[in-house]
C-alpha positions in Angstrom: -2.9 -4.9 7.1 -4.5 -6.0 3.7 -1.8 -7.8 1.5 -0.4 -4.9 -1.7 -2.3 -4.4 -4.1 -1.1 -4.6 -7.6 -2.7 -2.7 -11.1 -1.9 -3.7 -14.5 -2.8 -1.0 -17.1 -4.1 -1.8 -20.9 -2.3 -1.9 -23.8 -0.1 1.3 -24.1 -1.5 2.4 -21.1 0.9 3.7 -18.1 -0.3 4.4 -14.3 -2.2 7.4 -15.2 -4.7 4.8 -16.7 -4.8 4.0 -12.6 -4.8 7.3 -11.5 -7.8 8.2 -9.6 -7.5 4.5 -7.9 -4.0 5.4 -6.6 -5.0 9.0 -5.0 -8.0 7.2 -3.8 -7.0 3.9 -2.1 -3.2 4.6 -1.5 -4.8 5.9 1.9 -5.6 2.8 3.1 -3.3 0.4 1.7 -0.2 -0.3 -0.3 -0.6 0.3 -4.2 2.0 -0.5 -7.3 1.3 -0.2 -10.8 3.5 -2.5 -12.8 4.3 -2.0 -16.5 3.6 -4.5 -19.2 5.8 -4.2 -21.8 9.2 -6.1 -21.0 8.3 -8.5 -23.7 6.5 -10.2 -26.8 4.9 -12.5 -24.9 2.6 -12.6 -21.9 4.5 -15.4 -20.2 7.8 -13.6 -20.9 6.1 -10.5 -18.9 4.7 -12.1 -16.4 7.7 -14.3 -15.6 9.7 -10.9 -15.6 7.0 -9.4 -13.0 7.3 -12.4 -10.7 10.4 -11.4 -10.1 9.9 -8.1 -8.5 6.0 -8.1 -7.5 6.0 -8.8 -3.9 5.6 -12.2 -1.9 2.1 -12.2 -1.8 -0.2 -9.5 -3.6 -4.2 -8.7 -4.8 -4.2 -8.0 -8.4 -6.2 -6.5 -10.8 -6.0 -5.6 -14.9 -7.5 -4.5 -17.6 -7.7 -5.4 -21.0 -4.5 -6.7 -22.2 -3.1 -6.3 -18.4 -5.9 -8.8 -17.4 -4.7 -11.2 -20.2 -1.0 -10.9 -18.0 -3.1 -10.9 -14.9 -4.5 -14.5 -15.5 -1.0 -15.6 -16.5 0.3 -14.4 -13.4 -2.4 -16.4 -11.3 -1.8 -19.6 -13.2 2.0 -19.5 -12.7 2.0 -18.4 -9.8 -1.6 -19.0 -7.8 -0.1 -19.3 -4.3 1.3 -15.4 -4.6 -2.0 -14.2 -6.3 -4.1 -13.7 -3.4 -7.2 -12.3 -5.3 -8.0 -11.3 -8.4 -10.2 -9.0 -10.3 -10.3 -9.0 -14.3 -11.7 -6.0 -16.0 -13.1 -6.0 -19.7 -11.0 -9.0 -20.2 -11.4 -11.7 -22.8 -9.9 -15.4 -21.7 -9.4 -16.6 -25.1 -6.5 -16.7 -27.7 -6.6 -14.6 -31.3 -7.9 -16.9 -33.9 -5.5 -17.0 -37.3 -7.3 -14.1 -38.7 -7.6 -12.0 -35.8 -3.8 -12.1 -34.6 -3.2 -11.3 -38.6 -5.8 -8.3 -38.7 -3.4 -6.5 -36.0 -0.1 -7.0 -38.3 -1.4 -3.1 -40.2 -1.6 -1.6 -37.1 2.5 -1.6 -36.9 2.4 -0.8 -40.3 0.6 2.5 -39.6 2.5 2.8 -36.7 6.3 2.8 -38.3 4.2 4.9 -41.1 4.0 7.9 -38.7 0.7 7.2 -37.7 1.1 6.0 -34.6 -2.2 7.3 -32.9 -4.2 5.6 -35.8 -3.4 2.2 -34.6 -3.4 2.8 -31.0 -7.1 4.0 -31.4 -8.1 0.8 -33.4 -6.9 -0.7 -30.5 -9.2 1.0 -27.8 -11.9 2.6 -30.6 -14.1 5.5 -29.5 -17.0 2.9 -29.7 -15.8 1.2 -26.6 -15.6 3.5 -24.6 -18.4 5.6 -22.4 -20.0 8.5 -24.6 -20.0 10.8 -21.2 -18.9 14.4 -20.9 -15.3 13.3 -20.4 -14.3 11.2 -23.2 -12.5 13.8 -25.1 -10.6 14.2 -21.8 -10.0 10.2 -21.4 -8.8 10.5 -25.4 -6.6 13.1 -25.2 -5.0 11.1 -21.9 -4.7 7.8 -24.3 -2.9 9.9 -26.9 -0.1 11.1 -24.2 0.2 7.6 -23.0 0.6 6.2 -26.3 2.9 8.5 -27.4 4.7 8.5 -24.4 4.8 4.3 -24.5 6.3 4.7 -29.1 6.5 2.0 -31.5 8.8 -0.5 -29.8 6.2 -0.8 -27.2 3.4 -1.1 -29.1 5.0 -4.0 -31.4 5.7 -5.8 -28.2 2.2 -5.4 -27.2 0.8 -6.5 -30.5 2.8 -9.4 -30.4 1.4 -10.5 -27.2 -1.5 -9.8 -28.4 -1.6 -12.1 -31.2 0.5 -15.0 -29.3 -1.2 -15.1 -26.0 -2.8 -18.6 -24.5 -6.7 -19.7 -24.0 -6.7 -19.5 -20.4 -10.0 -21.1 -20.2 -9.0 -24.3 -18.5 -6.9 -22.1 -16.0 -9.5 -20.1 -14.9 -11.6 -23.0 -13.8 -9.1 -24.0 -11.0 -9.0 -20.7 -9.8 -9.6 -20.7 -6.1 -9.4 -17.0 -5.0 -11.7 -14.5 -4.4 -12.2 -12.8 -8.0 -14.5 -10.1 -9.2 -14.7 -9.7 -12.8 -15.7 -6.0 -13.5 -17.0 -4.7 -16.4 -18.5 -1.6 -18.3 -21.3 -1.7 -19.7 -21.0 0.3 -22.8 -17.8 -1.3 -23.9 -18.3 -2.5 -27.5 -15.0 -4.5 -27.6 -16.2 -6.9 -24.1 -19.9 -7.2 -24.2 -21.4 -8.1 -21.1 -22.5 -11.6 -22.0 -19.3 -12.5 -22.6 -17.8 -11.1 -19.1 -21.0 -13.1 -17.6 -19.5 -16.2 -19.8 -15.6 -15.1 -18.2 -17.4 -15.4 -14.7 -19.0 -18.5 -15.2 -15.5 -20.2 -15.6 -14.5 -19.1 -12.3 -15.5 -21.0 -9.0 -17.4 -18.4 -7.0 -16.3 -15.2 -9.1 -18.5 -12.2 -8.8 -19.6 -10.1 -11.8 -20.0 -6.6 -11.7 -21.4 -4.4 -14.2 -21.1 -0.6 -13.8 -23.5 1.3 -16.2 -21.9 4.8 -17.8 -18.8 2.9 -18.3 -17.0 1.3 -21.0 -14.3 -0.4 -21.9 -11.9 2.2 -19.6 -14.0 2.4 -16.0 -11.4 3.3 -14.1 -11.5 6.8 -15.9 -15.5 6.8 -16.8 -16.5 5.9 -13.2 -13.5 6.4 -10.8 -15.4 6.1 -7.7 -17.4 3.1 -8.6 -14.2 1.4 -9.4 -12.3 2.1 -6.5 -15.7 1.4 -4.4 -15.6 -2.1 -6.2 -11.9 -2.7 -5.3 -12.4 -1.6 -1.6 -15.3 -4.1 -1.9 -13.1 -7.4 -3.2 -10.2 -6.1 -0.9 -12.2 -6.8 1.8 -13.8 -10.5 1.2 -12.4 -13.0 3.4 -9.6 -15.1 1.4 -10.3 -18.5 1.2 -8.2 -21.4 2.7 -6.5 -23.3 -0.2 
């Protein structure tokens, strides 16, 4: 049986982000989605998921649950037994971007709580299909249904978390780094750049997708997963 798999959402994201995936691969193998947001750091949540992932698990993430993901496989690379990184960005906020996010709370405790959640994840980054009202109106409920607290812990991870760069070059895994192709926010020259760190990492571009492809082309993600799922893991 293949080892679990375990999904990380985005920022103010819950398992719904995950929700075709689950109906679709739970068939064939075990599936968790973990929350992110038991802290105001990313080594605080991953240190806090170690503790109840299981022994061994395949794990993937998106956005600012790719940022935990690589955490997760630096502390703790013999549990992580693959890895796939979707519209992820391996590097730490400069000064001025980690200050740029302080008005977002701001907005936020100001009753405007969707504002700052869609500068976060902008309509420009994500696929301009027949369903992104749809994929909108289901980041508004998550958001909502994730509040403020949550989004200031989020924020704060966001503006403290580590370059991973040197981390991802020891990586010894099978990884696939996925990645839409409309997404404004991770252009693909710099998911090429994230796959070039990694020994042997595959990169994987799905066209009519942005920065949320697990919404904007559900079958071509769980078709990718199914895909790194099955590659041999290698001996360490």
């Amino acid at each position: 049986m293949a080892e679990a798999l375990v999904l990380l959402p985005d920022v103010m994201c819950d398992a719904r982000l995950w929700g075709p995936q689950i109906a679709d691969l739970s068939r064939d193998m075990a599936v968790m989605v973990a929350p992110i947001s038991a802290g105001e750091r990313v080594e605080e949540v991953a240190s806090g998921l170690l503790d109840v992932l299981p022994r061994r698990f395949a794990l993937a993430g998106v956005g600012l649950g790719a940022a935990i993901a690589m955490e997760l496989q630096r502390r703790a690379p013999d549990r992580v037994t693959r890895l796939m990184l979707i519209n992820a960005s391996p590097m730490g906020e400069t000064p001025a971007q980690a200050a740029a996010l302080d008005p977002l709370l701001i907005k936020a405790r100001a009753g405007r709580l969707l504002d700052a959640t869609r500068a976060l994840i902008p309509a420009t980054a994500l696929y301009n299909g027949p369903y992104r009202a749809e994929i909108q109106a289901l980041l508004d409920d998550m958001a909502l249904g994730q509040g403020i607290d949550i989004l200031t812990r989020q924020v704060r991870m966001m503006q403290r978390r580590r370059d991973q760069q040197s981390a991802l070059r020891k990586i010894r895994v099978p990884t696939t780094i996925l990645c839409g192709l409309e997404d404004a926010q991770h252009p693909v020259k710099r998911q090429s750049f994230l796959a070039d760190l990694i020994p042997g990492a595959r990169l994987e571009v799905l066209e009519e997708a942005g920065r949320l492809p697990m919404l904007e082309r559900p079958e071509a993600v769980a078709d990718a997963i199914r895909d790194w799922m099955a590659e041999p893991l290698l001996l360490r």
